[in-house]
N, C-alpha and C positions, 0 to 999 in steps of 0.2 A: 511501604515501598521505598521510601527514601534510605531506610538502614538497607535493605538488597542493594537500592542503585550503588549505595557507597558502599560495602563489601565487594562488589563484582569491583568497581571503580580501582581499589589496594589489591585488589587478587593479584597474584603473579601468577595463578596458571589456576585452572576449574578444567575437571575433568567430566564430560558428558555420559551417562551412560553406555554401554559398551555396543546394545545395540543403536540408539539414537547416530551415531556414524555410516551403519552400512545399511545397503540399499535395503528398502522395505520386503524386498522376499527373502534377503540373507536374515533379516534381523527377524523375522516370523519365525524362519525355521529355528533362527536362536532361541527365542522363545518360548515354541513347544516344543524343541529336545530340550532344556533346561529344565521345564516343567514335568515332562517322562521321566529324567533323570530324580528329580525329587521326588517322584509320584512311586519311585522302586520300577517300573515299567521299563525300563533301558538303564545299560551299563554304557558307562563311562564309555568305553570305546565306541560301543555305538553311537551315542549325542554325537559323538567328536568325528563320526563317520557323516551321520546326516547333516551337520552344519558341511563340512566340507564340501556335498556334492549339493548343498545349495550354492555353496560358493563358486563352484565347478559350473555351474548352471548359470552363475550369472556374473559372468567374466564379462 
């Protein structure tokens, strides 16, 4: 623990996962469209549709 504390300590910047930032139902939906998207089950457009209209939903 002491090599983490002192790495975070000299960090100049640490970037959090991408859903860890947005509210917990944007970052769900991020999560199983991403997973469709890998799984061959949804095109690109669509993930990028269903993330939006979670987005859309919770302005």
């Amino acid at each position: 623990m002491k090599l983490v504390q002192a790495g975070f300590a000299s960090a100049t910047y640490f970037q959090l996962y991408y859903d860890q930032i947005l509210p917990s139902a944007v970052a769900g939906s991020v999560n199983d469209a991403v997973a469709k998207l890998y799984a061959g089950t949804a095109t690109p457009e669509e993930v990028a549709a269903e993330i939006q209209a979670a987005a859309d939903a919770n302005k």
